[in-house]
PLY file of the C-alpha trace (Angstrom):
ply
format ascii 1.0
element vertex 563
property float x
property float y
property float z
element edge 562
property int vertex1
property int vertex2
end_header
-26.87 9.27 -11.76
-29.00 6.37 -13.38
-28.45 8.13 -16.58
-24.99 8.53 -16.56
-24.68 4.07 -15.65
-26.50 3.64 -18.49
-24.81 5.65 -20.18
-21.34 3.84 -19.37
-22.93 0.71 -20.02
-23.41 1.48 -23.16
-20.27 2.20 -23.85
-18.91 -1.00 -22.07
-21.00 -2.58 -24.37
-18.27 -1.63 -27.02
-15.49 -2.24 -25.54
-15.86 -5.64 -22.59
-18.88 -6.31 -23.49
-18.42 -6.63 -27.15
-18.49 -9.93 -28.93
-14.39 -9.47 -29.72
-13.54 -9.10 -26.45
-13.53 -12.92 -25.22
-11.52 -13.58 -28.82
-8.92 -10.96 -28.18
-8.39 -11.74 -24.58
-8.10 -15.53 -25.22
-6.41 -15.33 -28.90
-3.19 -13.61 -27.09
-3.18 -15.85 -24.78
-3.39 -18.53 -27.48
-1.10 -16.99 -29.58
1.78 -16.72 -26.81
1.01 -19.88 -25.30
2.18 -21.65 -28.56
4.88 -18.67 -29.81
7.12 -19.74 -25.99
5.84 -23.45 -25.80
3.49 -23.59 -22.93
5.35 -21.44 -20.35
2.70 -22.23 -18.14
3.58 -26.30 -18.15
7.44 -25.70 -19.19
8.18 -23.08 -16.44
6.03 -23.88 -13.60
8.85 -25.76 -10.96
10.94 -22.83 -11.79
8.64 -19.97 -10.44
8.21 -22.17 -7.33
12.08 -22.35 -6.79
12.00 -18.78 -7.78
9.33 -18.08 -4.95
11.14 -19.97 -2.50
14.15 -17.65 -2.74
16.50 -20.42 -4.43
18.47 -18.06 -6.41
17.58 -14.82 -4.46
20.42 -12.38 -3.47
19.87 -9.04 -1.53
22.17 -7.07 -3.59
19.54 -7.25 -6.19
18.02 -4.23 -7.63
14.34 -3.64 -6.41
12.28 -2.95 -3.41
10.59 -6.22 -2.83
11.41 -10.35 -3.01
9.72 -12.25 -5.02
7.25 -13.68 -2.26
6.51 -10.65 -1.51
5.73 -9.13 -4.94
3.72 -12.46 -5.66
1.51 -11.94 -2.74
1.02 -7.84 -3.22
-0.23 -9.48 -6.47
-2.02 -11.62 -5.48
-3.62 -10.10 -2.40
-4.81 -7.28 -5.78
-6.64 -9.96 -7.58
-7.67 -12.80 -4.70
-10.84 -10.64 -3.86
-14.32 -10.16 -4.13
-13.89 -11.37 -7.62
-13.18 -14.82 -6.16
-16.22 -15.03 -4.06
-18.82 -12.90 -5.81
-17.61 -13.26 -8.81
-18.17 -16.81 -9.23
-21.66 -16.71 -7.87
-22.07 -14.06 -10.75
-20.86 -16.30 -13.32
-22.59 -19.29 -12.75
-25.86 -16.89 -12.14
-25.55 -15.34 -15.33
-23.96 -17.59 -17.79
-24.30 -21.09 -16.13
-22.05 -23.86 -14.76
-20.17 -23.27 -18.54
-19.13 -19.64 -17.29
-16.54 -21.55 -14.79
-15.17 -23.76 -18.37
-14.62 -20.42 -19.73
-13.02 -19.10 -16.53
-10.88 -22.29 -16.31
-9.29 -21.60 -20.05
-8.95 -18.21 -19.39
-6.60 -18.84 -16.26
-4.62 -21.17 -18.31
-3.94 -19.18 -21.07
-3.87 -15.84 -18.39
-0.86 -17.45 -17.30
1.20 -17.20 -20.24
-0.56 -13.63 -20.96
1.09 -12.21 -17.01
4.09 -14.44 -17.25
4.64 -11.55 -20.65
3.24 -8.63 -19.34
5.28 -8.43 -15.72
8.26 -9.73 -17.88
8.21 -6.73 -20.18
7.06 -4.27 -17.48
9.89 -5.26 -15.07
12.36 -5.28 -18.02
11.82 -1.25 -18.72
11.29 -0.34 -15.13
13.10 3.22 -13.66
14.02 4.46 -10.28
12.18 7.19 -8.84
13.07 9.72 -7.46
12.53 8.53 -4.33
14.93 5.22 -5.25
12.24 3.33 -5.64
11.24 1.08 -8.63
8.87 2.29 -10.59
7.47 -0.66 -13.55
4.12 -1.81 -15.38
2.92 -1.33 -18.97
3.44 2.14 -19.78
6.44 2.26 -19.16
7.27 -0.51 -22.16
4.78 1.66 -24.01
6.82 4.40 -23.84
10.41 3.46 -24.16
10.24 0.56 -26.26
7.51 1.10 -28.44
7.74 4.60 -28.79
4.01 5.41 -28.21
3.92 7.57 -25.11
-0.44 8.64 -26.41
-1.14 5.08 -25.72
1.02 4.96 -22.31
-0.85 7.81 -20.91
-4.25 5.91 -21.80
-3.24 3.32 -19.91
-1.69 5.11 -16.81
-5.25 7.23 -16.96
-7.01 3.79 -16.83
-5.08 2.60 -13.82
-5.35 5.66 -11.39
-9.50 5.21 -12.25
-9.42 1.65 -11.99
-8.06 1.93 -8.51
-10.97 3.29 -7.14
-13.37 1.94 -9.47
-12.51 -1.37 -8.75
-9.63 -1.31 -6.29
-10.94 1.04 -3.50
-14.67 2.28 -3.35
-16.47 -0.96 -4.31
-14.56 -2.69 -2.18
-15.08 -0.83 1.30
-18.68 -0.71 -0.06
-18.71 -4.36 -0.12
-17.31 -5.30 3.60
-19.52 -2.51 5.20
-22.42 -4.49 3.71
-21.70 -7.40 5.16
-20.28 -6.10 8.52
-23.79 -4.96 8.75
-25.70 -7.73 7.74
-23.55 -10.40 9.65
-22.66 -8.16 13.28
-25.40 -4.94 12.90
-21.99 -2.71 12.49
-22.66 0.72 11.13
-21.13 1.25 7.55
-19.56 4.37 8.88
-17.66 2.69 11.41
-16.23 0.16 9.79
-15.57 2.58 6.63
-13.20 4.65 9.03
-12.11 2.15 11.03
-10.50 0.56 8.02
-9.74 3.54 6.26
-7.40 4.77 9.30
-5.96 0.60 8.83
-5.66 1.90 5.07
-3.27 4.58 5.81
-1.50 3.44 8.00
-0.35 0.39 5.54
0.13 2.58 2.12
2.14 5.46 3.62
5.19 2.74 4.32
4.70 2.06 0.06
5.36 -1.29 -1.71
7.86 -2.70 1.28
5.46 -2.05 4.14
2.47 -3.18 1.61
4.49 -6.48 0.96
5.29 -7.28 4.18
1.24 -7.14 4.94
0.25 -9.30 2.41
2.92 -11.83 2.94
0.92 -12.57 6.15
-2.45 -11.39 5.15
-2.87 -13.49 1.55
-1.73 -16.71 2.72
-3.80 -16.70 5.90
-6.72 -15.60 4.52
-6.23 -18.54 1.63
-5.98 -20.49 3.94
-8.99 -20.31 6.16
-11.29 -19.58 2.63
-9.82 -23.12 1.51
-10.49 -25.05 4.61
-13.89 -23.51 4.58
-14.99 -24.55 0.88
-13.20 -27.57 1.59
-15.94 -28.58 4.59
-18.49 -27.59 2.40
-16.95 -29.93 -0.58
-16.74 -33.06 1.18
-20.16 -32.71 3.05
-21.76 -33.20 -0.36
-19.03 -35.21 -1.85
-21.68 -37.59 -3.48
-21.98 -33.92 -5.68
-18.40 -33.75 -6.91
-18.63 -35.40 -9.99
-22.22 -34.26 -11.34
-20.69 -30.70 -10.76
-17.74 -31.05 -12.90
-20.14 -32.90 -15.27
-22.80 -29.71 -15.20
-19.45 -27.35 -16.02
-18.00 -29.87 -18.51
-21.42 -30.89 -20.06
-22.92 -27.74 -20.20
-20.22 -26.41 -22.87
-20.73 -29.54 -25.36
-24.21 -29.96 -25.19
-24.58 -25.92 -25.97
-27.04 -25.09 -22.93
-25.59 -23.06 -20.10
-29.29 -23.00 -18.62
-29.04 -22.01 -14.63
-31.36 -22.94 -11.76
-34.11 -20.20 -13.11
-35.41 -20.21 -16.72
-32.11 -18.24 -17.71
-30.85 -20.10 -20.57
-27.73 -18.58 -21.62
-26.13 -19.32 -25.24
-22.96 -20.60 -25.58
-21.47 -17.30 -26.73
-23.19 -15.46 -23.94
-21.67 -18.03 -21.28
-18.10 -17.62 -23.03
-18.33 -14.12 -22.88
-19.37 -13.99 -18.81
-16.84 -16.23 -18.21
-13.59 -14.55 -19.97
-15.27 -11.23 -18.46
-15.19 -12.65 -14.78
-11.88 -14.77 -15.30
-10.43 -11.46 -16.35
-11.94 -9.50 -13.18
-10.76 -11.93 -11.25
-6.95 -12.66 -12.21
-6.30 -9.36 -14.06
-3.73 -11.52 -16.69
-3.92 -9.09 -19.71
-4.92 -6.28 -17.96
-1.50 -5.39 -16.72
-1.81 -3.85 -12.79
-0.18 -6.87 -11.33
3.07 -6.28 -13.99
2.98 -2.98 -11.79
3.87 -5.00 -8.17
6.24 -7.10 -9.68
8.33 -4.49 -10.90
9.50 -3.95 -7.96
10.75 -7.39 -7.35
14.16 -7.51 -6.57
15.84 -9.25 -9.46
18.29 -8.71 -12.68
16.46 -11.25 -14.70
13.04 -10.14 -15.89
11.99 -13.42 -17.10
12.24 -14.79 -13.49
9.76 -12.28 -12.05
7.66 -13.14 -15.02
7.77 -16.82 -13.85
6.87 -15.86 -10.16
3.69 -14.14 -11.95
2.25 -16.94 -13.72
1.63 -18.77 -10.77
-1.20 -16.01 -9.50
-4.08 -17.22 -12.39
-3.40 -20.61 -11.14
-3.64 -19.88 -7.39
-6.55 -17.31 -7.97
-8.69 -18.85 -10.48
-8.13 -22.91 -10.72
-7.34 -22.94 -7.34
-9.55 -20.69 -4.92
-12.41 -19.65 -8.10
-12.67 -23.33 -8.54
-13.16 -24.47 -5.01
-16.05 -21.62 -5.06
-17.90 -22.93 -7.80
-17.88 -26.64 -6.19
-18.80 -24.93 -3.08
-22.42 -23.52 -4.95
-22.71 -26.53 -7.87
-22.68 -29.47 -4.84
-24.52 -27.91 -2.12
-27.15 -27.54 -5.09
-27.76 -23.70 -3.41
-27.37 -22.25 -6.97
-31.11 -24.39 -8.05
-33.30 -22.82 -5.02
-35.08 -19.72 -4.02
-34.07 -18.19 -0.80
-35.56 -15.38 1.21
-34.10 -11.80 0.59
-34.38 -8.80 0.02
-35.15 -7.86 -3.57
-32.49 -5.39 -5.47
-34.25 -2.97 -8.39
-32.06 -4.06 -10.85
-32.75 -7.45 -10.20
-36.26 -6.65 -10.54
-38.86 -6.80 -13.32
-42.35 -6.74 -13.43
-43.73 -8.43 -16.70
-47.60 -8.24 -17.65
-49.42 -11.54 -17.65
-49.67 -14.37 -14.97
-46.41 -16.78 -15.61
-44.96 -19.53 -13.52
-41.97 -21.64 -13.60
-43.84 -24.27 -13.04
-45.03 -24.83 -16.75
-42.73 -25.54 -19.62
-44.36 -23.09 -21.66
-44.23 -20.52 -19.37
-40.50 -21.23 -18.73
-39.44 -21.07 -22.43
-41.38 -17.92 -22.95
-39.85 -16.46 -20.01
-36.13 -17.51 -21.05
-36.63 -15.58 -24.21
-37.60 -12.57 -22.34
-34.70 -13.02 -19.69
-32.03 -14.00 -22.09
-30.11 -10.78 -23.94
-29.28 -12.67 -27.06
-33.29 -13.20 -27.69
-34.84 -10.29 -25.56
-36.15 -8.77 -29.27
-38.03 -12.05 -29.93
-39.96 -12.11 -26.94
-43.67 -11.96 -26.86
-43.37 -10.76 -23.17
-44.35 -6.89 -22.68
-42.91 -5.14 -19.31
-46.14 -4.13 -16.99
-47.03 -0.73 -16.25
-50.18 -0.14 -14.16
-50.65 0.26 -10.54
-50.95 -2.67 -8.15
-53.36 -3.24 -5.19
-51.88 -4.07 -1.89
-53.53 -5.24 1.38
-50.74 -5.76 4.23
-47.67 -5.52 1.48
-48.85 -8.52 -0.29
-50.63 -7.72 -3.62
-54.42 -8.45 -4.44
-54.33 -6.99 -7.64
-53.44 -8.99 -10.99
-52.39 -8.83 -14.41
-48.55 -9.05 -13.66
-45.80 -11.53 -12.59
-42.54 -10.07 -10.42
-39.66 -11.90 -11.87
-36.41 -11.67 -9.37
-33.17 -12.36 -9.99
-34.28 -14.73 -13.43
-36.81 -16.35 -10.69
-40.61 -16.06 -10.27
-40.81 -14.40 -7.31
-42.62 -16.02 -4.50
-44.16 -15.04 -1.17
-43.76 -11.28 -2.08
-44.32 -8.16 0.53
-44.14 -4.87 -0.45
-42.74 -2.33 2.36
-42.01 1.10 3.41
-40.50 3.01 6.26
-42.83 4.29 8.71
-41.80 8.27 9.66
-43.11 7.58 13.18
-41.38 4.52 13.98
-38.48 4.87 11.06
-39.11 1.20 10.73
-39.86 -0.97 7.64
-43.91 -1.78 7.55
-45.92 -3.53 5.00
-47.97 -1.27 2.41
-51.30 -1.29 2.37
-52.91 1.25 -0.64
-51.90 1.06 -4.29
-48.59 1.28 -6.02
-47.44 2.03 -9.83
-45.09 0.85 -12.15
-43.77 1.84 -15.34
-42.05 -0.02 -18.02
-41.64 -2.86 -15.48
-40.16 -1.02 -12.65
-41.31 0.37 -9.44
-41.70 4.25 -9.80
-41.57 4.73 -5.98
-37.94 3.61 -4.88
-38.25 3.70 -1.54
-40.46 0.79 -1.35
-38.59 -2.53 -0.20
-39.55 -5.66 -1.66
-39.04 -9.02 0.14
-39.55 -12.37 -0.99
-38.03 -15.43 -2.15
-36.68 -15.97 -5.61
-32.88 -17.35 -7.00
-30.07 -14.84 -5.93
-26.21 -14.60 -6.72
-22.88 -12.85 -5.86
-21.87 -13.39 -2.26
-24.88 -14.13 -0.83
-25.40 -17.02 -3.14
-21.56 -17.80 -1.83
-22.79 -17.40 1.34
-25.78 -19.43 1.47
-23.67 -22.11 -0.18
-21.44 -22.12 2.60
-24.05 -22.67 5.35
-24.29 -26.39 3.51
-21.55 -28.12 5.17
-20.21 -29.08 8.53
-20.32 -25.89 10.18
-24.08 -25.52 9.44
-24.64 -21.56 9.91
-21.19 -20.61 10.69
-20.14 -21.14 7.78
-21.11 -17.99 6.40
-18.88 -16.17 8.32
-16.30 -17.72 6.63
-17.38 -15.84 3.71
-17.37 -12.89 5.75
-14.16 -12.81 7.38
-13.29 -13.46 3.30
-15.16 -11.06 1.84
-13.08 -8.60 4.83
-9.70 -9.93 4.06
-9.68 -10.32 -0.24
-11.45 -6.49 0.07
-9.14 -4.99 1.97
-6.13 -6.67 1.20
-7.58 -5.33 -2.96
-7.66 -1.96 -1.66
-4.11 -1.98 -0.54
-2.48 -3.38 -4.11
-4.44 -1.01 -5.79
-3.30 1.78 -4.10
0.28 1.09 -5.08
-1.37 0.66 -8.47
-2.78 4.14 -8.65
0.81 5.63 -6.85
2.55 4.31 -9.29
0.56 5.45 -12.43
0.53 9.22 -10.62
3.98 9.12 -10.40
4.37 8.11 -13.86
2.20 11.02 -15.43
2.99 13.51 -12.78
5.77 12.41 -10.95
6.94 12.23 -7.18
5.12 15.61 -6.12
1.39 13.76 -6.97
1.96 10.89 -4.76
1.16 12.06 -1.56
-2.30 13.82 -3.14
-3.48 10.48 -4.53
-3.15 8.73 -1.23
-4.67 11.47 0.46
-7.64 11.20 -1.81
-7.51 7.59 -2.16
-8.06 6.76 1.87
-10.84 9.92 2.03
-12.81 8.33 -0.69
-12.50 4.56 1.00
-14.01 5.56 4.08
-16.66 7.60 2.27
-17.61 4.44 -0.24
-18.46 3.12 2.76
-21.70 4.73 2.99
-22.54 5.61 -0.53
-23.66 4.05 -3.50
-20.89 3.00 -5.63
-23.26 2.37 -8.88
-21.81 4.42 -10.99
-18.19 3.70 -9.99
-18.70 -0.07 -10.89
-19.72 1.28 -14.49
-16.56 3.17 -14.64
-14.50 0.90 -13.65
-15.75 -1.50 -16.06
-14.97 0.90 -18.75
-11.64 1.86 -17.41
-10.27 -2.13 -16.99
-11.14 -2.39 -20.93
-8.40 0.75 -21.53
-5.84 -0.61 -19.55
-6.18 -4.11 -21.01
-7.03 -3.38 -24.64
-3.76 -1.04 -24.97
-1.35 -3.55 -23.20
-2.68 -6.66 -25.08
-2.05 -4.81 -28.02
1.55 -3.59 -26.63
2.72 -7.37 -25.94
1.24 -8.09 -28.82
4.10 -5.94 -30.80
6.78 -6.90 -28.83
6.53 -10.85 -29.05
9.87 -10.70 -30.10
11.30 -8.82 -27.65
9.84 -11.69 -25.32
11.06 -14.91 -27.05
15.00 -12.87 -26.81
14.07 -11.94 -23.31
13.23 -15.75 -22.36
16.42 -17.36 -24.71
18.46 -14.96 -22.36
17.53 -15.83 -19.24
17.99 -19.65 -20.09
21.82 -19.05 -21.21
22.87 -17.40 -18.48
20.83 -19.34 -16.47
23.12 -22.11 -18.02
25.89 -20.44 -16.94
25.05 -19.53 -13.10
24.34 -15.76 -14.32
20.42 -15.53 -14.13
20.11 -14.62 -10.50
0 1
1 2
2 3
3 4
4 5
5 6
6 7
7 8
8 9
9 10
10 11
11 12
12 13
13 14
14 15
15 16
16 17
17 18
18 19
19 20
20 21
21 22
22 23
23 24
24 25
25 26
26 27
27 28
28 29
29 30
30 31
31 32
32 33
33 34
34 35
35 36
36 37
37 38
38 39
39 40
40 41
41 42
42 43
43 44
44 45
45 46
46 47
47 48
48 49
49 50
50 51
51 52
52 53
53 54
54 55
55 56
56 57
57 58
58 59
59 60
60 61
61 62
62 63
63 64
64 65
65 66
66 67
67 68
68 69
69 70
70 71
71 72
72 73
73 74
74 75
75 76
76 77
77 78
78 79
79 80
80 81
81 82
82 83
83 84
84 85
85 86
86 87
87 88
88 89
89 90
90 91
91 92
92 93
93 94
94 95
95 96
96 97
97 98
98 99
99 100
100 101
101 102
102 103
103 104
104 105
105 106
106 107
107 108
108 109
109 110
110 111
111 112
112 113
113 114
114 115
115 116
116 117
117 118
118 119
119 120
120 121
121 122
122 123
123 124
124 125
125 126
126 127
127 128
128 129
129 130
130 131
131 132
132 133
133 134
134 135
135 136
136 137
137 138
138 139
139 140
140 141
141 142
142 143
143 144
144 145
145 146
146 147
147 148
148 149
149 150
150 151
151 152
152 153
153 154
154 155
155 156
156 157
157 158
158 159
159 160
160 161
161 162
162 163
163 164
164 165
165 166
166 167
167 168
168 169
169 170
170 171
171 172
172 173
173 174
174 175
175 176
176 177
177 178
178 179
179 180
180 181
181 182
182 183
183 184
184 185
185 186
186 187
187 188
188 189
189 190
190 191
191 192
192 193
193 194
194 195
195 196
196 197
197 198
198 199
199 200
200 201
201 202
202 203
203 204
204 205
205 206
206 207
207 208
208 209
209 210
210 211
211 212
212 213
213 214
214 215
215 216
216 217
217 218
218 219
219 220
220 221
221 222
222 223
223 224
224 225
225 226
226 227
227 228
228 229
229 230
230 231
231 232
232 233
233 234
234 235
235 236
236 237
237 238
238 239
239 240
240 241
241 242
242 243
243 244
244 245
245 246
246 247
247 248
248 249
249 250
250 251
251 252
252 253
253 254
254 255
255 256
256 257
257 258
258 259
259 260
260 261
261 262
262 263
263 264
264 265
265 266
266 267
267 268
268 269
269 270
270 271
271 272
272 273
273 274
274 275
275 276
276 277
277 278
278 279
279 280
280 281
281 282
282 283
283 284
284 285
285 286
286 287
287 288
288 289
289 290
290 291
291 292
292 293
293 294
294 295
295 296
296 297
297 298
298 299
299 300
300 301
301 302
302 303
303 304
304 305
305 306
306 307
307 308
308 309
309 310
310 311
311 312
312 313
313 314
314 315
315 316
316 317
317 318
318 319
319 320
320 321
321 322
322 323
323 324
324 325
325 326
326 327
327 328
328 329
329 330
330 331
331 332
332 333
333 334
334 335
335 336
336 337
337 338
338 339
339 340
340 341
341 342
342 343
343 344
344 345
345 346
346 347
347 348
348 349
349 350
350 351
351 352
352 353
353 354
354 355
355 356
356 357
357 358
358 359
359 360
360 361
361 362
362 363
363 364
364 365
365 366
366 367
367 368
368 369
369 370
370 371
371 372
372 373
373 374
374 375
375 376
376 377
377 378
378 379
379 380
380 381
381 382
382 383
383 384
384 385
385 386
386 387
387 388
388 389
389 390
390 391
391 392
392 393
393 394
394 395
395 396
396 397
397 398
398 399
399 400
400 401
401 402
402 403
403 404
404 405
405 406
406 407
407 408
408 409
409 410
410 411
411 412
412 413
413 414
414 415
415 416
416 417
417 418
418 419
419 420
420 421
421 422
422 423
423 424
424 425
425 426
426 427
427 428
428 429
429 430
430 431
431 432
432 433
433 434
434 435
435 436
436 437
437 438
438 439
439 440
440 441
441 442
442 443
443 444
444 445
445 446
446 447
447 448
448 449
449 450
450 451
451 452
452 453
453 454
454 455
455 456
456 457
457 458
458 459
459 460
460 461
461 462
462 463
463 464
464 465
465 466
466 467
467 468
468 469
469 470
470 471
471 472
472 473
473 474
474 475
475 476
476 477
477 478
478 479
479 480
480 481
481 482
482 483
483 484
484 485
485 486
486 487
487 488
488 489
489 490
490 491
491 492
492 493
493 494
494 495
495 496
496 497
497 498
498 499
499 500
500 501
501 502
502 503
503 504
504 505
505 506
506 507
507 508
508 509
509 510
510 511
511 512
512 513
513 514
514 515
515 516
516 517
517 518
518 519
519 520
520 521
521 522
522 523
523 524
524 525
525 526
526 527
527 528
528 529
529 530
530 531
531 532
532 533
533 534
534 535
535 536
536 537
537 538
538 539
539 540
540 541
541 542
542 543
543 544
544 545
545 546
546 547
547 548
548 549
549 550
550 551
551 552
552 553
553 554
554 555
555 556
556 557
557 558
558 559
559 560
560 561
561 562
């Protein structure tokens, strides 16, 4: 299994992990941004009139109104991305990552206000009468390349469970069980029976949920930051000035001895601003198809609004949430991850400069090969899980880990107890992985988020803000991906696939809920690259198309015929 994650990595390290990636993602968005004049400024009151139902009529083709196609959308990228994903970026590439993610919502918004315009321009009726829109089906009828429409549609169906389903349930059955002792298989078919019973009504009973989940659960994540913000208001500024200041003076260096480059923080932060709001990647072109309208541009209006909401609204409040309550600086106690783990030989602390620089170039990926740190592999003495033995340093999560016990579960009493007898490791990593390492050392993702929100006014309760979040964003995901998925299986194999998918797509929720979803998270890393390389690319062509598109919606708009 480990092999075949590594083996996906590797290729992810072609395709979003590549150096070009960042520059092709942010160069459309560039290039359209100036080519229709800052839709994202120009157009903006529009798509809120628009949203509001100004101009809506029922007699409209489509399945959907616009709210409700804005908040399927939305409820497909407001999700773990938003809360996780932050923590992630900042972890990894520094308060800079955010800059990055701040751009990359701007310019996203011009990127989806073309991609759902195009996709609900060449959208069909099933043959069920519903609408049936996203990028392959511009791919296919207007640009004639039907090889690169059945990438994409591949992409999507693998996407939705990569990223869309199984990591998802995976992710609230974790903290169901951390925050209320709830067994993961409980909640995994508690909400997988929730699951079906949304999905089988399609896009008008999966629109009608997230029109009262996604702005109640925005809500309530708000208010909660919000607490959290003003608590350590004396913060505010110095965090903008770590995000803004970290990008011009070059040093994206985190609360560890990570030191990211500025290339390295640019690319985390495109990567996560693209996880997060999906503009370029084409999946939420596929909701607002089925917007009722006659006007494509308008739905393509309604669309740019989601980068804003997701990422400079709720992303944003997230990072202020971890930058002021200074969580993101300090080790914390927890429960050590492998991956997160690495033994090095040699004493080290963070503690000394020297140490710390020498450590940075081990830690950071753009200088790893310069490093005159070795991994350790030997065996290690322990007495009561702590270790008597030396000759190695633990690092954790780009920390010196501290206050370190070693532990395995006892057959007799199946419970957790300290080790006392010797261990190995090899090539820095514990051979034996059923041992359990605790200790404290930096962390990130949602707990970070999590921790962060126990630093305002509601004290502890505040992390269950982040859980009731982490419940809502990940379920509310799995639903718009699901109509994702239905609507690429419909499009490669028509009506008669649809009921398979769904079938498979609510069995494999509830069992992600007790499995490890490793792999998946590889895959789906790999798969969001083929949707969004092919329909960058496919825009990219049509530019044209898009500037007549726009012109035509303004003249009959002119003339009381856009809506």
């Amino acid at each position: 299994m480990e092999q075949i994650k590594n083996g996906l990595d590797f290729l992810n390290g072609y395709l979003g992990g590549a150096d070009y990636f960042p520059y092709l993602l942010i160069g459309v968005g560039v290039f359209f941004t100036l080519y229709l004049g800052f839709p994202q400024i120009r157009y903006f009151g529009q798509a809120i009139r628009i949203v509001r139902g100004k101009y809506s009529k029922k007699s409209d083709p489509g399945d959907t109104s616009h709210f409700g196609a804005l908040s399927t959308a939305l409820s497909g990228t407001v999700g773990t991305g938003n809360i996780g994903g932050v923590a992630l970026a900042i972890f990894v590439g520094g308060p800079a990552a955010i800059f990055w993610m701040w751009i990359t919502a701007f310019l996203g918004m011009t990127t989806k206000f073309v991609e759902v315009t195009l996709s609900h321009k060449y959208r069909e009726v099933t043959e069920d009468g519903t609408m049936a829109g996203g990028p392959m089906y511009y791919m296919e009828k207007k640009l004639n390349m039907k090889w690169l429409a059945v990438i994409f549609a591949i992409a999507t169906i693998i996407s939705s469970f990569g990223t869309g389903n199984m990591p998802q349930i995976n992710n609230i059955a974790q903290v169901m069980n951390d925050t209320f002792a709830l067994p993961n298989w409980i909640t995994g078919v508690g909400l997988a029976i929730l699951l079906a019973m949304v999905i089988i009504g399609g896009i008008q009973r999966i629109a009608k949920v997230a029109e009262r989940v996604v702005p109640f659960m925005a809500f309530l994540y708000v208010v909660g930051a919000l607490l959290v913000i003003v608590y350590n208001y004396e913060n505010i500024i110095p965090s903008f000035s770590a995000i803004i200041g970290s990008v011009f003076s070059g040093s994206a260096a985190v609360g560890g001895f990570l030191g990211a480059s500025f290339a390295y923080a640019m690319q985390r932060g495109v990567n996560r601003g693209l996880f997060s709001n999906e503009a370029g990647q084409g999946s939420a072109a596929i909701a607002h198809s089925a917007a009722k309208g006659k006007q494509p541009a308008s739905e393509g209006m309604v669309s740019l609004l989601e980068p804003f909401i997701d990422t400079l609204i709720i992303c944003t409040l997230t990072s202020l949430v971890i930058l002021s309550s200074g969580v993101w600086k300090d080790k914390h106690q927890n429960t050590f991850d492998r991956i997160d783990m690495d033994f090095v030989a040699g004493q080290w602390t963070d503690q000394n400069p020297e140490h710390v620089e020498k450590l940075r170039e081990f830690l950071n990926p753009q200088t790893n090969s310069d490093s005159a740190i070795e991994p350790y592999s030997g065996s290690i003495s322990l007495q009561d899980g702590e270790a008597i033995s030396e000759g190695f340093t633990l690092l954790n999560a780009n920390s010196v880990a501290e206050e370190v016990v070693y532990k395995q579960k006892d057959d007799t009493t199946n419970k957790l107890t300290p080790i006392t007898g010797v261990i190995t490791v090899k090539d820095g990593k514990l051979e034996n992985r059923s041992i359990v390492v605790e200790g404290r050392s930096l962390i990130h993702s949602a707990s970070l988020t999590a921790e962060a929100f126990t630093r305002g006014f509601l004290g502890e309760n505040g992390k269950y803000i982040v859980s009731l979040g982490l419940l809502l964003f990940a379920f509310t995901t799995a639903i718009a991906w699901s109509y994702y998925g239905d609507r690429a299986v419909i499009y490669l194999f028509g009506q008669r696939g649809v009921l398979v998918y769904r079938a498979v797509y609510v069995v494999m929720f509830a069992v992600a809920a007790v499995v490890d979803t490793t792999v998946v998270w590889a895959l789906a890393n790999v798969a969001i690259v083929m949707m969004t390389i092919p329909n960058l690319i496919g825009i990219t062509l049509l530019h044209k198309d898009m500037k007549q598109t726009v012109k035509q919606y303004w003249e009959d708009f002119r003339k009381g015929k856009a809506h």
